[in-house]
VEXDREN-2710 file (C-alpha; in Angstrom, 1 decimal):
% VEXDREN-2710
k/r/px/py/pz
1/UNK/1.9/-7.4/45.9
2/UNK/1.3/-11.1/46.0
3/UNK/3.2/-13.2/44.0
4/UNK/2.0/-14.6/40.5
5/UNK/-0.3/-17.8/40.2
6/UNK/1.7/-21.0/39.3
7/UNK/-0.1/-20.7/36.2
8/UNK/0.7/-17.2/35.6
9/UNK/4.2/-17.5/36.2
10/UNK/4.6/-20.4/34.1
11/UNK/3.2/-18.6/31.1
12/UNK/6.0/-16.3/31.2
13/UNK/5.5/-13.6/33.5
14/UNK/1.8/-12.6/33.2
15/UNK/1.5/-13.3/29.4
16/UNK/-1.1/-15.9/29.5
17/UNK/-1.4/-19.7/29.9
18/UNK/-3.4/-22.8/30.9
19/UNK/-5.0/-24.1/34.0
20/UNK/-6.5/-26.6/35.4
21/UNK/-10.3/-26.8/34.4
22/UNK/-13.0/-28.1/37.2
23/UNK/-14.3/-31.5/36.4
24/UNK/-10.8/-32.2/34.4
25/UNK/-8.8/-30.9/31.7
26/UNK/-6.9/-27.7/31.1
27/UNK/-8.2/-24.0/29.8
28/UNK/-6.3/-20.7/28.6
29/UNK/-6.0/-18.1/30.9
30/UNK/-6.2/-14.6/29.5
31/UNK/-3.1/-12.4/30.3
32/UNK/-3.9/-9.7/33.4
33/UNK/-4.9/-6.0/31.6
34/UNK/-1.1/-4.7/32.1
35/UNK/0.3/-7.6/30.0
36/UNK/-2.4/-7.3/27.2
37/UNK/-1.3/-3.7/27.0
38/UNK/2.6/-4.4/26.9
39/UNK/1.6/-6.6/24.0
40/UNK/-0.3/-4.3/22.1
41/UNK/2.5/-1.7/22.0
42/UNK/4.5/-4.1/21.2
43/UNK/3.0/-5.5/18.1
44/UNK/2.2/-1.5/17.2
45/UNK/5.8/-1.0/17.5
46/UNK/6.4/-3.4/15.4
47/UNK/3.7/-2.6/12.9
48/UNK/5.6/0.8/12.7
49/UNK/8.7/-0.9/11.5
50/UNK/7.3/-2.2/8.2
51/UNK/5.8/1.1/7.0
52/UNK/7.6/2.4/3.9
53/UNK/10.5/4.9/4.9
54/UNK/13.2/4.8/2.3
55/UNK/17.0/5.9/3.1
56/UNK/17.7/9.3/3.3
57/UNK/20.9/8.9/1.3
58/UNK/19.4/6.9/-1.5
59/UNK/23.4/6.4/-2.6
60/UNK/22.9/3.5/0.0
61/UNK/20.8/0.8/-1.0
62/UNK/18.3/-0.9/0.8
63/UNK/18.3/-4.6/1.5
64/UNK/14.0/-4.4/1.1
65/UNK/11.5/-2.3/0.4
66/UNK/11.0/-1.6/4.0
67/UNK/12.8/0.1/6.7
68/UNK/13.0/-0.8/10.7
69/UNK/13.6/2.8/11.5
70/UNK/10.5/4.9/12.5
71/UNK/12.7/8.4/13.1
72/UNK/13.9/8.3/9.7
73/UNK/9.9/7.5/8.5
74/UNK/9.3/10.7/10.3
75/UNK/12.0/13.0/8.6
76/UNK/11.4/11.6/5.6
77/UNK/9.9/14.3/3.1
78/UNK/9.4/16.6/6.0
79/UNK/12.1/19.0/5.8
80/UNK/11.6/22.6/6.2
81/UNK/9.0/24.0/8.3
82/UNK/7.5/21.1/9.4
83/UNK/11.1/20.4/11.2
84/UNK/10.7/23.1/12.8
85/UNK/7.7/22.5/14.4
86/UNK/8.4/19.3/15.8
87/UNK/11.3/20.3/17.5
88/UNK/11.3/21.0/21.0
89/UNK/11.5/24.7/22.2
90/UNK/11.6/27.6/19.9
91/UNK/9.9/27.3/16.6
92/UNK/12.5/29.9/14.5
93/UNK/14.2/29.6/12.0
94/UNK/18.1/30.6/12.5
95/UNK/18.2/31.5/8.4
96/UNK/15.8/31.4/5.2
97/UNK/17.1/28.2/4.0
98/UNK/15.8/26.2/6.8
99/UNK/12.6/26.9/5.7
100/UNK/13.0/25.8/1.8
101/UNK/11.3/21.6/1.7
102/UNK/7.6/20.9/2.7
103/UNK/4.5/22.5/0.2
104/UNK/1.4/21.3/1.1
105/UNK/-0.9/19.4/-1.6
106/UNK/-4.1/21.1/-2.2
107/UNK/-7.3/18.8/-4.0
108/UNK/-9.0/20.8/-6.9
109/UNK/-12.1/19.8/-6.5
110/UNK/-14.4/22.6/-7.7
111/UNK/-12.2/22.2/-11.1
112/UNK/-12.3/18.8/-11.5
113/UNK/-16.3/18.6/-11.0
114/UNK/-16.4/21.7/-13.5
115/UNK/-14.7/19.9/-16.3
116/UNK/-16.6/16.6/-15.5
117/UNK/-13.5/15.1/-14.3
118/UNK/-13.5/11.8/-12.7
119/UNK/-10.1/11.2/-11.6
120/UNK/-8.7/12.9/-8.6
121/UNK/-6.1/15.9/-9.1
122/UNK/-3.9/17.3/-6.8
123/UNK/-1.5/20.2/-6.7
124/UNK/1.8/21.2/-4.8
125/UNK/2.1/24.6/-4.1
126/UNK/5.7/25.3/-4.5
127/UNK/4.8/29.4/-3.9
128/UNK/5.3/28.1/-0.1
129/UNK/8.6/28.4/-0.4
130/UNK/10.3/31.5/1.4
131/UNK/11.1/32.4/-2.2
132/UNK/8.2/32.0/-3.6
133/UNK/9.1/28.5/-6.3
134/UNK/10.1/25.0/-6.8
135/UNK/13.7/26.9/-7.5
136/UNK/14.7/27.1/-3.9
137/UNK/14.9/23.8/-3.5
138/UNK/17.2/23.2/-6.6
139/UNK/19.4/26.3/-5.4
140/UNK/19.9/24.9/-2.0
141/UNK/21.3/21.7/-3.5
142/UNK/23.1/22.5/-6.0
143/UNK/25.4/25.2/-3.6
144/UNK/25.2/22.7/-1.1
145/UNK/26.3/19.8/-3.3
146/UNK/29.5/22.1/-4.6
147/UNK/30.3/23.2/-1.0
148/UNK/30.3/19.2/-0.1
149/UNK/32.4/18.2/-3.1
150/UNK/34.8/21.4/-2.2
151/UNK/33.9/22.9/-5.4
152/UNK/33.5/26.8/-3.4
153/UNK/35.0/28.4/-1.5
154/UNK/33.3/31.2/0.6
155/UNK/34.8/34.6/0.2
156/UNK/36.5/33.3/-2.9
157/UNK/34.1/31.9/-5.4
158/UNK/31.7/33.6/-7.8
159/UNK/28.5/31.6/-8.7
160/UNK/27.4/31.9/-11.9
161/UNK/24.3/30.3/-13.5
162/UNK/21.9/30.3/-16.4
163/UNK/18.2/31.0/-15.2
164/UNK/14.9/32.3/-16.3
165/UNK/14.7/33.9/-13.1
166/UNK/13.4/32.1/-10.3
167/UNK/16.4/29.8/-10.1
168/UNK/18.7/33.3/-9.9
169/UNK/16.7/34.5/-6.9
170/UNK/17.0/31.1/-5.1
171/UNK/20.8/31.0/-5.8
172/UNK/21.6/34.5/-4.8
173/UNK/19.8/34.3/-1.0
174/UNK/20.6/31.4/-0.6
175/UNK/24.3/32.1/-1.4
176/UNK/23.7/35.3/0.6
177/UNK/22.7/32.6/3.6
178/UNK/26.0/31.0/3.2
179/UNK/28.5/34.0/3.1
180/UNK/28.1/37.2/1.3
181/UNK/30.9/36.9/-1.7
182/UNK/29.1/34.1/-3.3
183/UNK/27.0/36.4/-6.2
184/UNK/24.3/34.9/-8.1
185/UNK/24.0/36.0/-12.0
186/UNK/21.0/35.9/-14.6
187/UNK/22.5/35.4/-18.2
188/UNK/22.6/33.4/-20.9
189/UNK/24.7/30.5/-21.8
190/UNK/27.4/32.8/-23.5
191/UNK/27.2/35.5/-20.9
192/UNK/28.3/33.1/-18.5
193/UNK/31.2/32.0/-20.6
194/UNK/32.1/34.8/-21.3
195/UNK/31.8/35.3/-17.2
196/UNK/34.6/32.6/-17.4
197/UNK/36.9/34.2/-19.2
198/UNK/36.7/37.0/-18.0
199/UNK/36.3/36.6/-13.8
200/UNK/38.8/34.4/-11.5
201/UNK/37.5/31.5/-9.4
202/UNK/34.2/31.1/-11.2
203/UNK/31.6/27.9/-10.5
204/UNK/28.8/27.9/-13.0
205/UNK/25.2/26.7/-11.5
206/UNK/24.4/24.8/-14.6
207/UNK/20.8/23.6/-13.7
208/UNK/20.7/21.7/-17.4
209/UNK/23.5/19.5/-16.5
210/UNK/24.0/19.4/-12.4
211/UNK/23.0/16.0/-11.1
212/UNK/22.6/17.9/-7.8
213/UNK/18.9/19.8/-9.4
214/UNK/17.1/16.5/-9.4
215/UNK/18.8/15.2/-6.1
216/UNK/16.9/17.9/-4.7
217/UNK/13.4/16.2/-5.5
218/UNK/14.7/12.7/-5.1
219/UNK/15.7/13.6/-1.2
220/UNK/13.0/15.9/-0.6
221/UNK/10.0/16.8/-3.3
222/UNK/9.0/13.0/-4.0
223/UNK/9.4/11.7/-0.6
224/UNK/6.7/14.7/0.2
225/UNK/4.3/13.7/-2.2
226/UNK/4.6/10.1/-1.9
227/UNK/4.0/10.7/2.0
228/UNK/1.4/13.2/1.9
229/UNK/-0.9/11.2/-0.4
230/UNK/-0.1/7.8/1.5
231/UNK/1.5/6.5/-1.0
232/UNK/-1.7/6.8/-3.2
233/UNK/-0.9/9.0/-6.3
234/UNK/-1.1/7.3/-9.6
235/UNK/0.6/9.8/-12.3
236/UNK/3.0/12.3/-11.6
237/UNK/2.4/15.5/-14.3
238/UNK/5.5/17.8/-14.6
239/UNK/6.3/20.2/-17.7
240/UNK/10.4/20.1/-18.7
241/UNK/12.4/22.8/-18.1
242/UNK/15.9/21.7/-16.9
243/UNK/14.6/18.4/-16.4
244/UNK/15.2/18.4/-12.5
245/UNK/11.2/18.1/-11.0
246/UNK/10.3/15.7/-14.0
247/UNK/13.6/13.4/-13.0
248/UNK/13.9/13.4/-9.4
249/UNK/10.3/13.1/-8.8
250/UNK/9.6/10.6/-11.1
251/UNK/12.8/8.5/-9.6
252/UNK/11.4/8.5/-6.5
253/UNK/8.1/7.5/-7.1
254/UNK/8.8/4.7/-9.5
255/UNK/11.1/3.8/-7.0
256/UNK/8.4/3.1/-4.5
257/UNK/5.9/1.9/-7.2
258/UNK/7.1/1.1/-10.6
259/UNK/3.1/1.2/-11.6
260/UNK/3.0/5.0/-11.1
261/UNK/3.2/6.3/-14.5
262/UNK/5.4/9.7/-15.3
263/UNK/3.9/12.3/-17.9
264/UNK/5.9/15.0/-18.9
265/UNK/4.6/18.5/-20.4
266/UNK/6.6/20.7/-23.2
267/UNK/5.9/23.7/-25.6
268/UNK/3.9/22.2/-28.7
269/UNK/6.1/24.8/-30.5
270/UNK/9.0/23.7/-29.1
271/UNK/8.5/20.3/-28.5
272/UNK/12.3/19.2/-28.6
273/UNK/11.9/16.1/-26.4
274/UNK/9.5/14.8/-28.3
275/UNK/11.5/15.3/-31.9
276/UNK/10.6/18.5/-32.7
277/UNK/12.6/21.2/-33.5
278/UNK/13.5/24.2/-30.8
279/UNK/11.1/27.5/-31.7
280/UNK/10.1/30.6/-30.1
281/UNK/7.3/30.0/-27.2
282/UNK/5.8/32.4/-24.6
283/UNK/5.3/29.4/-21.8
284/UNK/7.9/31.0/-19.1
285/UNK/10.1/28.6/-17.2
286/UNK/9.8/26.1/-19.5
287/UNK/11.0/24.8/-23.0
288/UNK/14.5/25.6/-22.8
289/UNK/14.8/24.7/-26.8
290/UNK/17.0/21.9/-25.9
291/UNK/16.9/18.5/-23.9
292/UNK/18.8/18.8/-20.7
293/UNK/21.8/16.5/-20.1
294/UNK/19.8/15.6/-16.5
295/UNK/16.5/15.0/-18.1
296/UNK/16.2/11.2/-17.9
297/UNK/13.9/10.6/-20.1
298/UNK/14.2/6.4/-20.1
299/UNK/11.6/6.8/-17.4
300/UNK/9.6/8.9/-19.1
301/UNK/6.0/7.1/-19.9
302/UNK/4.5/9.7/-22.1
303/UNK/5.3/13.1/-23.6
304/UNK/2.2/15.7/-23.8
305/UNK/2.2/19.1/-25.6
306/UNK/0.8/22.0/-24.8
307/UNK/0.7/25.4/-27.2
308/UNK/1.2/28.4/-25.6
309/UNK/-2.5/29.5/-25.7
310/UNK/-3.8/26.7/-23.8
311/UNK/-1.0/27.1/-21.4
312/UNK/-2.5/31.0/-21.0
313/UNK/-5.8/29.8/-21.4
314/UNK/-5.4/27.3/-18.2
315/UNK/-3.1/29.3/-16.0
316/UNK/-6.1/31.9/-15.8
317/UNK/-8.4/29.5/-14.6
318/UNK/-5.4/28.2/-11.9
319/UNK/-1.6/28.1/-12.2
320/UNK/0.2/25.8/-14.4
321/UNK/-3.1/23.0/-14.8
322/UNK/-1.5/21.3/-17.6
323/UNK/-2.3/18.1/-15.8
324/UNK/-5.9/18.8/-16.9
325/UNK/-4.6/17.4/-20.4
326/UNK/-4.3/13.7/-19.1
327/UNK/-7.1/13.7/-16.7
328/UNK/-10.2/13.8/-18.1
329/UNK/-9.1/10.5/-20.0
330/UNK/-11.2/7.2/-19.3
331/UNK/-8.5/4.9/-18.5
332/UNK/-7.1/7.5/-15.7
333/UNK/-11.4/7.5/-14.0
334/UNK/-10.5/7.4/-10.2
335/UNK/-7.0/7.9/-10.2
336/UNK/-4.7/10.5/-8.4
337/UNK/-3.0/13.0/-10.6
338/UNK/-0.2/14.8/-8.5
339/UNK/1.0/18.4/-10.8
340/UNK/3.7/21.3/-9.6
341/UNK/2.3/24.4/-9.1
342/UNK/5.9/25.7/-9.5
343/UNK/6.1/29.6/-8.6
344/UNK/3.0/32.1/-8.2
345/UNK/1.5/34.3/-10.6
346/UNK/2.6/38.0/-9.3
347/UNK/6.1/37.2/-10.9
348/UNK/4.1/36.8/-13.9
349/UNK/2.1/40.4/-14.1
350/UNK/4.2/41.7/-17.1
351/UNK/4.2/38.8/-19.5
352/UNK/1.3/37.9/-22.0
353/UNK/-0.5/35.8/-18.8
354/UNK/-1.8/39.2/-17.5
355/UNK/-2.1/41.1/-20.9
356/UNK/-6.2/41.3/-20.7
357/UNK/-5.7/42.0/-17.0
358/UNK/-3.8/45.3/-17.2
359/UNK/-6.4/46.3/-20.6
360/UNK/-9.3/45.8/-17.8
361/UNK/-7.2/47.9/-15.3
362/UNK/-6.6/50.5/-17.8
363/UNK/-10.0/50.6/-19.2
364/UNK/-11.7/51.4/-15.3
365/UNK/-9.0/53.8/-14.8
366/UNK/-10.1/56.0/-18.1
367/UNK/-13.7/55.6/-16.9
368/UNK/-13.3/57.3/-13.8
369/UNK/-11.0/60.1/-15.4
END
């Protein structure tokens, strides 16, 4: 290969220059093709360092809004399956909490053009998870967080926990995941300390008062949505039940855009956070009938209520579209509304939701009898 033009090699290499111009003067010189290329990936390498891609251990602070580090941009709100298929080589899963993280966002469009609905709203579809609700994720982290702080001990410990249910089916296979003599209960608040009394080596789950529940969608469940809608979602929609979704979403996204404004739904008939006093409801999985100790509700932008019937009402037409409330509003006209679609509806066949359901069943059975 011949050696590089005076010119060229003065430029630095093949990176472009001046020469001498016929007639007089000087004129650039364009870098060879190679060189333009080397610079192109270069300033796309670059590029890639200034994309948002917060900490994964937000106890560490960045120094800007911005991080250098494009394999963290990648992990970042992609645990679960998707990790599995990026790795290299076989795509299994070595046990069932490997697979608890990334719900993909679905657009309801038909809904939204039904109800004359301008603004854009999106749900997550937490029955993605290999048990079937948001819960795995706060089960995960909050055996994982007592197993870091040396809180359990495997073989030795009995986990104990208040739940409505989908959190107790979370904590007991996910306990089963980690060793067989960690036991998940159901129970109420007295059961369980009752449990106390009465059991050795007992750690209470308490999802009401556990920083570790909305840790879980501060490392995970925001960084998903705020990646999967590019950073585009405008108002975050989550009802209250122990506070975790509501709080460690809504840190998360006000963290990457204080603008992004945090609605939170309750019982009308319990409506605790909002002032009210606690009351009998029939919204499942919600309400608890008292403010959590996690809930942070200084971040909070506005409360809605909800009565039980319009909760019913809704969740036949699609699961848990409280969001609806909010959206149809003027101000909120082209904006992205993100909502939890927090556990699917066959759980759900016994309760109220499904009342005129089984009395259709029923009724066809009797005509062909």
């Amino acid at each position: 290969m011949p050696p590089p033009s005076p010119e060229v090699a003065a430029a630095g290499g093949g990176g472009g220059g001046e020469r001498e111009k016929k007639g007089g003067g000087r004129e650039p010189v364009s870098p060879p093709l190679r060189f333009r290329r080397r610079r192109l990936h270069r300033r796309r390498i670059a590029a890639a360092g200034h994309r948002h891609a917060p900490l994964l251990d937000h106890s560490i602070t960045p120094k800007t809004p911005f991080q250098s580090s494009s394999v963290v941009e990648m992990q970042e709100g992609r645990k679960g399956v998707p990790s599995l298929l990026s790795s290299q080589g076989e795509c299994i899963a070595s046990n069932i909490t490997q697979l608890i993280g990334w719900t993909p966002l679905i657009e309801l469009k038909n809904i939204a053009k039904k109800d004359g609905i301008a603004a854009r709203l999106v749900g997550k579809i937490e029955p993605y998870q290999p048990l079937s609700s948001v819960k795995d994720r706060s089960a995960l982290r909050l055996i994982e967080d007592a197993e870091e702080r040396g809180l359990i001990s495997p073989g030795i410990t009995t986990l104990a926990g208040v739940t409505s249910g989908n959190l107790g089916i979370g904590v007991a296979f996910v306990a089963a995941q980690k060793d067989p003599a960690l036991n998940g209960f159901k129970g109420l608040l007295d059961r369980v300390e009752q449990l106390k009394k009465d059991m050795e080596n007992v750690f209470v789950i308490d999802q009401f008062t556990n920083p570790a529940n909305p840790d879980a969608h501060f490392r995970w469940t925001g960084p998903e949505i705020w990646k999967d809608t590019a950073g585009k979602v405008d108002i975050f929609v989550a009802a209250s039940g122990s506070g975790g979704t509501v709080t460690g979403v809504g840190r998360y996204l006000k963290m990457k855009n204080p603008s992004i404004k945090l609605i939170c739904v309750e019982p009308a008939e319990s409506a605790v956070i909002s002032g009210g006093e606690p009351a009998f409801h029939n919204i499942q999985g919600i309400g608890p009938g008292f403010i959590p100790e996690i809930l942070d509700r200084s971040q909070i932008d506005e409360i809605v209520t909800v009565t039980t019937q319009e909760a019913m009402d809704m969740a036949r037409r699609l699961a848990r579209e409280e969001g609806l409330l909010v959206a149809a509003r003027e101000e909120n006209k082209g904006k992205m509304i993100v909502t939890m679609f927090s556990s699917g509806g066959e759980r759900y066949l016994n309760s109220e939701l499904f009342a005129q359901v089984k009395e259709e069943c029923i009724n066809i059975n009797k005509a062909f009898c």
